[in-house]
Predicted model as a PDB file, atoms N, CA, C, CB and O in Angstrom, pLDDT in the B-factor column:
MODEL        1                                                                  
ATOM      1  N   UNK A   1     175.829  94.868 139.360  1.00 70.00           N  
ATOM      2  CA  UNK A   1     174.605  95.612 139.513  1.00 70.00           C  
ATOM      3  C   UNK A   1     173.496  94.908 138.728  1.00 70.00           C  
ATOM      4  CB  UNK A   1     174.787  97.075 139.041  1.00 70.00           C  
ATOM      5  O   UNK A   1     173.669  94.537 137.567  1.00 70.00           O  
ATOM      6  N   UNK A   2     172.588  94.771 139.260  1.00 80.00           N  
ATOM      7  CA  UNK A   2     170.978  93.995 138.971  1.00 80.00           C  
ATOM      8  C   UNK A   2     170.226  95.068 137.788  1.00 80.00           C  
ATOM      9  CB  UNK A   2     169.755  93.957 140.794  1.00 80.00           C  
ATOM     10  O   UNK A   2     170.183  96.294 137.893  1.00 80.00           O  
ATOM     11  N   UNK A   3     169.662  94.253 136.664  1.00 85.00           N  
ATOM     12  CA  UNK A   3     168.334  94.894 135.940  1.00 85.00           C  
ATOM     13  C   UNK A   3     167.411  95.047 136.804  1.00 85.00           C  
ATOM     14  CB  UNK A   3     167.692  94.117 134.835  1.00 85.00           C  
ATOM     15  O   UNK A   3     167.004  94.209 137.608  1.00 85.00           O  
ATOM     16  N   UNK A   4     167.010  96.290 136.633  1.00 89.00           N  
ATOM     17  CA  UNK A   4     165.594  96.368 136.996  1.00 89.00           C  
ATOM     18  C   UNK A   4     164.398  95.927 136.607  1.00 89.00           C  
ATOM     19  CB  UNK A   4     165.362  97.224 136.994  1.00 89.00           C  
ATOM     20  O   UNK A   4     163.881  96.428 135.609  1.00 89.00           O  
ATOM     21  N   UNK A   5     163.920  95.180 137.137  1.00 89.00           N  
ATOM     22  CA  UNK A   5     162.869  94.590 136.639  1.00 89.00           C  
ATOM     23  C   UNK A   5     161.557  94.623 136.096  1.00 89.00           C  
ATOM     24  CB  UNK A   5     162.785  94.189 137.119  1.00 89.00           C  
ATOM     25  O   UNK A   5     160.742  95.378 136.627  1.00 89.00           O  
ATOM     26  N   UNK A   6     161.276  94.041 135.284  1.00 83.00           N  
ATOM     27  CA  UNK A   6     160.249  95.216 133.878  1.00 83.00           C  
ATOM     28  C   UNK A   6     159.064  94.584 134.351  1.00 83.00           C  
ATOM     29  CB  UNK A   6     160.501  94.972 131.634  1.00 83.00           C  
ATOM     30  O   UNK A   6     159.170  93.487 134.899  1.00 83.00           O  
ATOM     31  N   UNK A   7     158.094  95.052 134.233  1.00 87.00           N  
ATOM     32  CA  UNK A   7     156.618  94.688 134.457  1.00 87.00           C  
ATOM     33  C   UNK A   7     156.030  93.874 133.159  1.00 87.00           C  
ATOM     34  CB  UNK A   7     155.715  96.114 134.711  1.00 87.00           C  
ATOM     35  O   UNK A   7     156.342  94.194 132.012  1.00 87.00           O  
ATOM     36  N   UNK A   8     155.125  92.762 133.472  1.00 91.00           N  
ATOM     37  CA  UNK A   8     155.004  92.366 132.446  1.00 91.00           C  
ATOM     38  C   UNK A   8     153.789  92.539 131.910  1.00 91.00           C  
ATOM     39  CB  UNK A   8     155.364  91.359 132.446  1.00 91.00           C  
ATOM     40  O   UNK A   8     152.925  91.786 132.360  1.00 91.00           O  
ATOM     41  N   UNK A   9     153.422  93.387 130.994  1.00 94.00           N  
ATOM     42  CA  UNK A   9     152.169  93.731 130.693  1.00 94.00           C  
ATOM     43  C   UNK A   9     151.686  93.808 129.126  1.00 94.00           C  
ATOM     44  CB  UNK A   9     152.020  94.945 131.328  1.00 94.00           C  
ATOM     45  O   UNK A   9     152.650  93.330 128.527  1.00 94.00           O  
ATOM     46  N   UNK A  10     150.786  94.128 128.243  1.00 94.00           N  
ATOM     47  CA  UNK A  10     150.690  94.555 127.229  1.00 94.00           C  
ATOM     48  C   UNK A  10     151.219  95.997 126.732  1.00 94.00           C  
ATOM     49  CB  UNK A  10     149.620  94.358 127.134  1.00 94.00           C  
ATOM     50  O   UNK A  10     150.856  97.051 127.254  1.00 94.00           O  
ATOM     51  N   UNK A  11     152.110  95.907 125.675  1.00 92.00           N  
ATOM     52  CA  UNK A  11     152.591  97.342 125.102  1.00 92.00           C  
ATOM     53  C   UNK A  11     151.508  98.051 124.420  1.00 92.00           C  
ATOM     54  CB  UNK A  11     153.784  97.220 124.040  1.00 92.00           C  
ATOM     55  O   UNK A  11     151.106  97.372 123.475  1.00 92.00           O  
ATOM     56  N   UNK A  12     150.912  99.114 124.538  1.00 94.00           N  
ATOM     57  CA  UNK A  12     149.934 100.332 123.887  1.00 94.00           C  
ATOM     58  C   UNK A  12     150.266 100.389 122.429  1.00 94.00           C  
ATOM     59  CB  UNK A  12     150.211 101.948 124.573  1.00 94.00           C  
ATOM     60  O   UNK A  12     149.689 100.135 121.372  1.00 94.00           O  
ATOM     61  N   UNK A  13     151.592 100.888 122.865  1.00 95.00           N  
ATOM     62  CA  UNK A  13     151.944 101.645 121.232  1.00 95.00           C  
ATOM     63  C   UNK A  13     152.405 100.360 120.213  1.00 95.00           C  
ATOM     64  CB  UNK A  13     153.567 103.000 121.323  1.00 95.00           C  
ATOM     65  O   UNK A  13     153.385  99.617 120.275  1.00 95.00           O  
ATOM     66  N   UNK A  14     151.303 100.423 119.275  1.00 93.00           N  
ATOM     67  CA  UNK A  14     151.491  99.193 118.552  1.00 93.00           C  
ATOM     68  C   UNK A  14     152.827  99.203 117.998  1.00 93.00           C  
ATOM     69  CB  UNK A  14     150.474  98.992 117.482  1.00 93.00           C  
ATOM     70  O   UNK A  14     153.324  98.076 118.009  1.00 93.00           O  
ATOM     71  N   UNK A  15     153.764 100.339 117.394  1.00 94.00           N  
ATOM     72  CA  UNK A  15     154.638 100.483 116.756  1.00 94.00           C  
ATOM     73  C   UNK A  15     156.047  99.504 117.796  1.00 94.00           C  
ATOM     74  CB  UNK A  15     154.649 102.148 116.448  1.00 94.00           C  
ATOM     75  O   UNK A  15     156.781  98.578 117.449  1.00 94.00           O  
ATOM     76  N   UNK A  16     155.922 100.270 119.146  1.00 95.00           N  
ATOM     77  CA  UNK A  16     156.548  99.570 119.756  1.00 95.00           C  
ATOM     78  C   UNK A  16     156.436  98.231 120.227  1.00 95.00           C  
ATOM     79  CB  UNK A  16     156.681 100.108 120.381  1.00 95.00           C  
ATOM     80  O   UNK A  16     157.335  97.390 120.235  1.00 95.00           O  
ATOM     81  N   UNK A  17     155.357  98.110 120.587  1.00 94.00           N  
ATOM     82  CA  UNK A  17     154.611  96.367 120.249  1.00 94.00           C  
ATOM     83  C   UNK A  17     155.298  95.492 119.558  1.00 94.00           C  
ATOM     84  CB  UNK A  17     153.286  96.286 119.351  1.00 94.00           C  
ATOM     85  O   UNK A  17     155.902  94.549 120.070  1.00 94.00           O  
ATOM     86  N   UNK A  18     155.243  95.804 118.058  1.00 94.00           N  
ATOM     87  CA  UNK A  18     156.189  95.350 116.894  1.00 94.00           C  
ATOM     88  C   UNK A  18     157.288  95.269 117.087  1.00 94.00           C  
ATOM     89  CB  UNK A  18     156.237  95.988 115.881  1.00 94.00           C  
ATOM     90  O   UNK A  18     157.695  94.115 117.225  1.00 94.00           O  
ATOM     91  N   UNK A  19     158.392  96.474 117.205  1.00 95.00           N  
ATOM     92  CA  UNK A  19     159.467  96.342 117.323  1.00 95.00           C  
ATOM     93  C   UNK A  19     159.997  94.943 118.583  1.00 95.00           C  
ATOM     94  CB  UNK A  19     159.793  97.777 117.545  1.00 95.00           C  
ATOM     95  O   UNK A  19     160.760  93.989 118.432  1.00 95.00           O  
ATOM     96  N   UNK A  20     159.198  95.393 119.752  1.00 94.00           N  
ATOM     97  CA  UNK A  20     159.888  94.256 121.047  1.00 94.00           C  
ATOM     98  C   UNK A  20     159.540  92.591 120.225  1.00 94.00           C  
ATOM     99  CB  UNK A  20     158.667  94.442 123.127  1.00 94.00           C  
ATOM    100  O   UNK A  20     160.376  91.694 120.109  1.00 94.00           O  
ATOM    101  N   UNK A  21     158.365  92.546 119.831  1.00 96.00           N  
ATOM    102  CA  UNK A  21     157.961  91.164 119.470  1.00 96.00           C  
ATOM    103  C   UNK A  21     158.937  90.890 118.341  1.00 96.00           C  
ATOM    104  CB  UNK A  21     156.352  90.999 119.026  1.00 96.00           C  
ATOM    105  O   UNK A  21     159.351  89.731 118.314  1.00 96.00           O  
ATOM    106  N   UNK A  22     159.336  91.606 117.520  1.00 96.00           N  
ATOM    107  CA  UNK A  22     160.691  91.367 116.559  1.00 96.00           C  
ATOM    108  C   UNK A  22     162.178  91.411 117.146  1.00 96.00           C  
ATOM    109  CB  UNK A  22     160.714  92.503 115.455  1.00 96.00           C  
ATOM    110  O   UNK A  22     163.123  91.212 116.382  1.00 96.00           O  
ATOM    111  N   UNK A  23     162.309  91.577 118.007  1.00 97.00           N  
ATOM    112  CA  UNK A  23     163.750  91.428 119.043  1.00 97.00           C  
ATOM    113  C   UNK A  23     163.521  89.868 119.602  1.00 97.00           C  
ATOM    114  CB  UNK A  23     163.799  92.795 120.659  1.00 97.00           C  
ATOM    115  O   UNK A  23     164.200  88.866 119.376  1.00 97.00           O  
ATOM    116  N   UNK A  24     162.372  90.021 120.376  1.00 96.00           N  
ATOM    117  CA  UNK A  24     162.375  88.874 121.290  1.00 96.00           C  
ATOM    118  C   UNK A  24     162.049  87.591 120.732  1.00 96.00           C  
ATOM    119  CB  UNK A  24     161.498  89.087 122.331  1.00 96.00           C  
ATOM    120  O   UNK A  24     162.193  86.574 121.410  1.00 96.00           O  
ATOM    121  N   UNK A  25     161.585  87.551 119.451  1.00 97.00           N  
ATOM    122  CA  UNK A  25     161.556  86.577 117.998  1.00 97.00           C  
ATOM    123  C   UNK A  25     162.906  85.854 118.059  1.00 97.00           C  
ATOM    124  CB  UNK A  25     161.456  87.556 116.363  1.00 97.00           C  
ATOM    125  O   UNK A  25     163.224  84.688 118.290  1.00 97.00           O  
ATOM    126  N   UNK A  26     163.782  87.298 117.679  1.00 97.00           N  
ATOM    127  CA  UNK A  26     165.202  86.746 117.208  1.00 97.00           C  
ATOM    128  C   UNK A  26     165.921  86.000 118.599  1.00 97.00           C  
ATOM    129  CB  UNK A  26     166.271  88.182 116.574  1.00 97.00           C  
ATOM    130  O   UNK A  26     166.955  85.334 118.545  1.00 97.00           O  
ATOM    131  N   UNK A  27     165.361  86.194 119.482  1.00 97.00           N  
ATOM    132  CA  UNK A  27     165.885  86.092 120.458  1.00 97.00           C  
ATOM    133  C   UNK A  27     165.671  84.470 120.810  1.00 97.00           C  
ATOM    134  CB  UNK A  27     165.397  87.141 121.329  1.00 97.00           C  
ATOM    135  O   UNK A  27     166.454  83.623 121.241  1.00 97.00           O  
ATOM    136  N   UNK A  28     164.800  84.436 120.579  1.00 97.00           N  
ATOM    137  CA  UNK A  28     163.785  83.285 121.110  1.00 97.00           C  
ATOM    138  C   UNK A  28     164.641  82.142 119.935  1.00 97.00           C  
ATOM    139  CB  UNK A  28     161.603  83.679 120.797  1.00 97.00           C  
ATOM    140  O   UNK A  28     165.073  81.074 120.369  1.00 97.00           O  
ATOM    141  N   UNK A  29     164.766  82.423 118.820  1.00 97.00           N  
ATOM    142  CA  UNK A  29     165.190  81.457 117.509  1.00 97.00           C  
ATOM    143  C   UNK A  29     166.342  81.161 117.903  1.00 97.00           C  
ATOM    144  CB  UNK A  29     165.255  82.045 115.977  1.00 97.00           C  
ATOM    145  O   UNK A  29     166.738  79.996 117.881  1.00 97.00           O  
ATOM    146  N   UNK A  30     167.231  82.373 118.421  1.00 97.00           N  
ATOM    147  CA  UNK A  30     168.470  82.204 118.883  1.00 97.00           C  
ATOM    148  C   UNK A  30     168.879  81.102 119.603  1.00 97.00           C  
ATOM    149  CB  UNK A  30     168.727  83.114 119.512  1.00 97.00           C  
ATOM    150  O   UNK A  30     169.645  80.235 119.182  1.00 97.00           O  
ATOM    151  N   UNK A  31     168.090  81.161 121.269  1.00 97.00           N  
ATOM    152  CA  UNK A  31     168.105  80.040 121.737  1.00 97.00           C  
ATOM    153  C   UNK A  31     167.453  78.834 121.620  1.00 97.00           C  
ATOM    154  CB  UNK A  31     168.061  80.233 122.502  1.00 97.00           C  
ATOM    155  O   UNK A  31     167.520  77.971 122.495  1.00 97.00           O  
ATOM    156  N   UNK A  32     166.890  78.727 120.703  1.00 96.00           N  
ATOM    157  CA  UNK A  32     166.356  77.296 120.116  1.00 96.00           C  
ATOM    158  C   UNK A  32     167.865  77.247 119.570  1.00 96.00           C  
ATOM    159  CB  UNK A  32     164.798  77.195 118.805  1.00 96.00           C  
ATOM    160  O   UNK A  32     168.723  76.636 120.207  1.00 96.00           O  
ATOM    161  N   UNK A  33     168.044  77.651 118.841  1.00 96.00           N  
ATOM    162  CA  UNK A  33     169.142  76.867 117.848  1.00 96.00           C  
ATOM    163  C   UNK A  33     170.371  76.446 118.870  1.00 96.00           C  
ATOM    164  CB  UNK A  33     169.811  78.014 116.438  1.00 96.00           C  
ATOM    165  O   UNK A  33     170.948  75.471 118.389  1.00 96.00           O  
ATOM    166  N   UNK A  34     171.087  76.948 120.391  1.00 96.00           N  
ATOM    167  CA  UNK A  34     171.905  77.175 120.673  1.00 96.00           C  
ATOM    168  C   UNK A  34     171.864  75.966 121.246  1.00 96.00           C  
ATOM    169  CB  UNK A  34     172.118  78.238 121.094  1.00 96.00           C  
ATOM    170  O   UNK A  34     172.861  75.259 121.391  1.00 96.00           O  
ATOM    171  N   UNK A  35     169.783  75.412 121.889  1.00 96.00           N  
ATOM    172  CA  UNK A  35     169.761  74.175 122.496  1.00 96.00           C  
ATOM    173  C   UNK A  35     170.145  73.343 121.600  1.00 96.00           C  
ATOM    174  CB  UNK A  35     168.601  73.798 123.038  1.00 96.00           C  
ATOM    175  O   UNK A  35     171.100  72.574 121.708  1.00 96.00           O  
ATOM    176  N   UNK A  36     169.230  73.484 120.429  1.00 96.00           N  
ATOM    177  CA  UNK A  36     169.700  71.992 119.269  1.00 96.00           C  
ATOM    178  C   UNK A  36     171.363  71.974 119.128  1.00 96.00           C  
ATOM    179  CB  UNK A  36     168.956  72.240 117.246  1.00 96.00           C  
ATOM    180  O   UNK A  36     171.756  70.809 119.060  1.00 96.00           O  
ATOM    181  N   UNK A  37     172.049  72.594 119.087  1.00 95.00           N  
ATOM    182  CA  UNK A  37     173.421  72.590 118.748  1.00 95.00           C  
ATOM    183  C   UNK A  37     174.591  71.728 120.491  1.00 95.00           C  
ATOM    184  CB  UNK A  37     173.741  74.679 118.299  1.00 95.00           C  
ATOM    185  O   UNK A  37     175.362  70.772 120.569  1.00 95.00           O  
ATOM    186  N   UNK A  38     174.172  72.564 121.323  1.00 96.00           N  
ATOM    187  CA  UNK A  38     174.977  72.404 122.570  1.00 96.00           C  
ATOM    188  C   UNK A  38     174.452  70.997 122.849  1.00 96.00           C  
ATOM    189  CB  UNK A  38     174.722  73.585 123.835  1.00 96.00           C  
ATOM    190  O   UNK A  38     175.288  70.094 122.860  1.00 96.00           O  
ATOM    191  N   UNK A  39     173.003  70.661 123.105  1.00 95.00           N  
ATOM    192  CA  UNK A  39     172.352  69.672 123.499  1.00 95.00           C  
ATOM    193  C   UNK A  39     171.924  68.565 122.646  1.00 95.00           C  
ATOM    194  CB  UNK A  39     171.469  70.131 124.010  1.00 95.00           C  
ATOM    195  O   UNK A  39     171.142  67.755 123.143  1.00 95.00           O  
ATOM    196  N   UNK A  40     172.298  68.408 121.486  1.00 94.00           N  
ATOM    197  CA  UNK A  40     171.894  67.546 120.045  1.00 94.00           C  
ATOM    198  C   UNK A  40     170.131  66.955 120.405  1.00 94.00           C  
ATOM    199  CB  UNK A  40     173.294  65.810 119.778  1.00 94.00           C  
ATOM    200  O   UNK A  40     169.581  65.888 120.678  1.00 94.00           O  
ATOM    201  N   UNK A  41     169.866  67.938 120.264  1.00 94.00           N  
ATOM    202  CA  UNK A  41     168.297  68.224 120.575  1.00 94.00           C  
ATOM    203  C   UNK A  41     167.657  68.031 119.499  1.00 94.00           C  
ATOM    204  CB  UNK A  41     167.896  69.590 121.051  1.00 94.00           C  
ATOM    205  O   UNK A  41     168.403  68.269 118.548  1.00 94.00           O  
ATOM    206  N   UNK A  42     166.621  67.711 119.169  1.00 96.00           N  
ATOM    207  CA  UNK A  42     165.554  68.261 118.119  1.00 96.00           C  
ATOM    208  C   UNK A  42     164.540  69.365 118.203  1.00 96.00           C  
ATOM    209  CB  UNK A  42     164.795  67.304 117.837  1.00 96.00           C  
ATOM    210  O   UNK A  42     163.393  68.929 118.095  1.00 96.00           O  
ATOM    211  N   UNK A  43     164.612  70.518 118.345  1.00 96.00           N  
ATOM    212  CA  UNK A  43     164.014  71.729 118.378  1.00 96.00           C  
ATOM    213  C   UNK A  43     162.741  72.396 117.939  1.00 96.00           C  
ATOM    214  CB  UNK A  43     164.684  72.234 117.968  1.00 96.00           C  
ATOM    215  O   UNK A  43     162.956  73.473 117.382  1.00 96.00           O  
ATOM    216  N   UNK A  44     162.221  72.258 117.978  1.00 96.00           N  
ATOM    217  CA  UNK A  44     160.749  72.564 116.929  1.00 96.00           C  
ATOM    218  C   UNK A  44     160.464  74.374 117.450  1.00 96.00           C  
ATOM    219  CB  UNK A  44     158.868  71.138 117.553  1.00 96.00           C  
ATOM    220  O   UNK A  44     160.801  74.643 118.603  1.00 96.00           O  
ATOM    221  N   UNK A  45     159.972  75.306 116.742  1.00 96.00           N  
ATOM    222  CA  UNK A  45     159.517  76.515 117.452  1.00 96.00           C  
ATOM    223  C   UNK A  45     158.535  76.810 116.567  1.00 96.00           C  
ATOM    224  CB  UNK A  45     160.535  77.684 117.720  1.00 96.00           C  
ATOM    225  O   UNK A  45     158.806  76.765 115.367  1.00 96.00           O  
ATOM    226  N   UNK A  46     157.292  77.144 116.981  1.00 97.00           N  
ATOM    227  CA  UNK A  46     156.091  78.133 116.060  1.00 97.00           C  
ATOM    228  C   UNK A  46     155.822  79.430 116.770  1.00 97.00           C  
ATOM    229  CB  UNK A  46     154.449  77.352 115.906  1.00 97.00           C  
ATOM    230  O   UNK A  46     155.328  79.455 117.898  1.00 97.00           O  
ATOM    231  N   UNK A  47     156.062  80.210 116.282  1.00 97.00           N  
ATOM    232  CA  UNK A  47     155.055  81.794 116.892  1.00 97.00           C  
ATOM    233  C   UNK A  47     153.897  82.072 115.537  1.00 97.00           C  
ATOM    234  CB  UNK A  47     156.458  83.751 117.066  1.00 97.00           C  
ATOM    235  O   UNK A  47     153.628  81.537 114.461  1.00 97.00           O  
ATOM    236  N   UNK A  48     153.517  83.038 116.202  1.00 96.00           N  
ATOM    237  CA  UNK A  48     152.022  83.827 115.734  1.00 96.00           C  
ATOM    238  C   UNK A  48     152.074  84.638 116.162  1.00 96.00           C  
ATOM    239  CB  UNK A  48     150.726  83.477 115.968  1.00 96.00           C  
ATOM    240  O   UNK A  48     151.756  84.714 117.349  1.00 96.00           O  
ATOM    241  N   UNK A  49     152.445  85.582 115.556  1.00 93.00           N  
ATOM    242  CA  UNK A  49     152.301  87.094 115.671  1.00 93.00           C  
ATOM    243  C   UNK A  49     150.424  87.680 116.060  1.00 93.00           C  
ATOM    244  CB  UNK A  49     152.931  87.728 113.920  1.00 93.00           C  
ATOM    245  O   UNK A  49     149.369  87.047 116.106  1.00 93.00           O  
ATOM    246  N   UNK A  50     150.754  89.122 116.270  1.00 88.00           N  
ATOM    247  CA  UNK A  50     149.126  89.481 116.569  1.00 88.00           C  
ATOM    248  C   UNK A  50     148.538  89.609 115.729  1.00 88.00           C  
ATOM    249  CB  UNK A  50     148.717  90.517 117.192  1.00 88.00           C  
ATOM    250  O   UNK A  50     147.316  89.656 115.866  1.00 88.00           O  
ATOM    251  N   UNK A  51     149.202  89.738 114.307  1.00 89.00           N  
ATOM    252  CA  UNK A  51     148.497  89.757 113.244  1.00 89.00           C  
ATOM    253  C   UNK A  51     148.183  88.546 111.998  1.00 89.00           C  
ATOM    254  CB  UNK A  51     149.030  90.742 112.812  1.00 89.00           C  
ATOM    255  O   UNK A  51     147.768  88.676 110.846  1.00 89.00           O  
ATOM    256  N   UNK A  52     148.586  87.321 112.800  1.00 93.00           N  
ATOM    257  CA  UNK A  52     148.518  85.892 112.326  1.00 93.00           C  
ATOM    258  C   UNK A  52     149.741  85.593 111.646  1.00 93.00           C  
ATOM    259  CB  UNK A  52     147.334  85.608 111.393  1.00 93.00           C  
ATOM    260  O   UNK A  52     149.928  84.437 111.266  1.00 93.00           O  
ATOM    261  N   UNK A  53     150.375  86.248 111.494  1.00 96.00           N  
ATOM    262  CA  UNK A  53     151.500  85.238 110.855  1.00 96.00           C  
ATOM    263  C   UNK A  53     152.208  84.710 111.347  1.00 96.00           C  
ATOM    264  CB  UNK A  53     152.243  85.536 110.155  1.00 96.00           C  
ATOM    265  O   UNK A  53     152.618  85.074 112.450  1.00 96.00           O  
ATOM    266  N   UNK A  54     152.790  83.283 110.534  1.00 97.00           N  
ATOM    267  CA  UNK A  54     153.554  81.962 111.303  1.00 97.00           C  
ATOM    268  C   UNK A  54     154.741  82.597 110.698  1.00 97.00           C  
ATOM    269  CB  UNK A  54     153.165  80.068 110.871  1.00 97.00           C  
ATOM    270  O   UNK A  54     154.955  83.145 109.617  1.00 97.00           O  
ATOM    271  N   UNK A  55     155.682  82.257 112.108  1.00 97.00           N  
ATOM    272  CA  UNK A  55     157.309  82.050 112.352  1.00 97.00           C  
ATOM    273  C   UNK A  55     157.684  80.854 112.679  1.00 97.00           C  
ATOM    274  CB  UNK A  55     157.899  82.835 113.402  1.00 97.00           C  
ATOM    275  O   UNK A  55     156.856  80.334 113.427  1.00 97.00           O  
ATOM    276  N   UNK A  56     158.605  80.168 112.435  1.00 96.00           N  
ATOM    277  CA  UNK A  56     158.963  78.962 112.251  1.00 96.00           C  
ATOM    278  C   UNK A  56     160.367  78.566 112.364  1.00 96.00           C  
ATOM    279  CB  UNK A  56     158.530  78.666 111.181  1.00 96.00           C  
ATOM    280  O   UNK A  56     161.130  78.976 111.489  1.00 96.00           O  
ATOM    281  N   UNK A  57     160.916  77.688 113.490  1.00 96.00           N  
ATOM    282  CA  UNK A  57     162.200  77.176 113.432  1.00 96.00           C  
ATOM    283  C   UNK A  57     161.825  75.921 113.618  1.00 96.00           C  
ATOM    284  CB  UNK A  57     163.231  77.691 114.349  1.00 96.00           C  
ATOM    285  O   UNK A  57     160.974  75.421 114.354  1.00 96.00           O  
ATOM    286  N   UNK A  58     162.848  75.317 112.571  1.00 96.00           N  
ATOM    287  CA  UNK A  58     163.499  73.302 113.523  1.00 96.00           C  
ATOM    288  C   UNK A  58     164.983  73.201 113.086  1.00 96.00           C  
ATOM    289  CB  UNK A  58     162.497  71.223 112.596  1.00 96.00           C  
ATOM    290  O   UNK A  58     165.723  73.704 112.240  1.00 96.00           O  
ATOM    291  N   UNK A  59     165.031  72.445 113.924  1.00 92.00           N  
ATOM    292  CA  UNK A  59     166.325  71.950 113.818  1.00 92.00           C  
ATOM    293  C   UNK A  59     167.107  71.006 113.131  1.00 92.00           C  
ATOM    294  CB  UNK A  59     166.497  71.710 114.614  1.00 92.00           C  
ATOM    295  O   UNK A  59     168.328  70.873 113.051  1.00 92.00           O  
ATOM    296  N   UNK A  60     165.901  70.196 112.516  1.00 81.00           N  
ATOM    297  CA  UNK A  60     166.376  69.376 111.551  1.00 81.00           C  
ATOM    298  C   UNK A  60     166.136  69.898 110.330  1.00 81.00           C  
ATOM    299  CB  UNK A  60     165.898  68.154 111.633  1.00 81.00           C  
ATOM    300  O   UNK A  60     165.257  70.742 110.155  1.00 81.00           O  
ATOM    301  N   UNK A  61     167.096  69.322 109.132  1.00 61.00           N  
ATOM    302  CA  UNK A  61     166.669  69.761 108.259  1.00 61.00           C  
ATOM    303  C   UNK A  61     165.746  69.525 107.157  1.00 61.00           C  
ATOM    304  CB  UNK A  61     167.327  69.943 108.063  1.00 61.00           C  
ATOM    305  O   UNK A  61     165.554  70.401 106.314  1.00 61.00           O  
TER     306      UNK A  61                                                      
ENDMDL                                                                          
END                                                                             
C-alpha cells in the first residue's frame, strides 16, 4: 500500500514548522553520512534554519 502524498507547501504553525525541519535535519545528515560511508564519498552538508542558524556535516574529518 502507497503513502499518500503530502503537498508541498509552507507549515503555519511555527511550532510545528520546527519540529518537521528538526526530523528532516536528522534525516537529511543521516543520508549524507550513509553516502560517504557506502560510496567513499566526500560529503559536505550546510543548512540554515529560518532563524539563521548553521547546521553542518562532512565527512572528513
Amino acid at each position: 500500500m502507497a503513502r499518500e502524498k503530502i503537498q508541498i507547501r509552507k507549515i503555519d504553525n511555527t511550532t510545528a514548522r520546527q519540529v518537521t525541519f528538526s526530523k528532516r535535519r536528522r534525516g537529511l545528515f543521516k543520508k549524507a553520512e550513509e553516502l560517504a560511508i557506502l560510496c567513499d564519498a566526500q560529503v559536505g552538508l550546510i543548512i540554515f534554519s529560518s532563524t539563521g542558524k548553521l547546521f553542518e556535516y562532512s565527512s572528513t574529518r
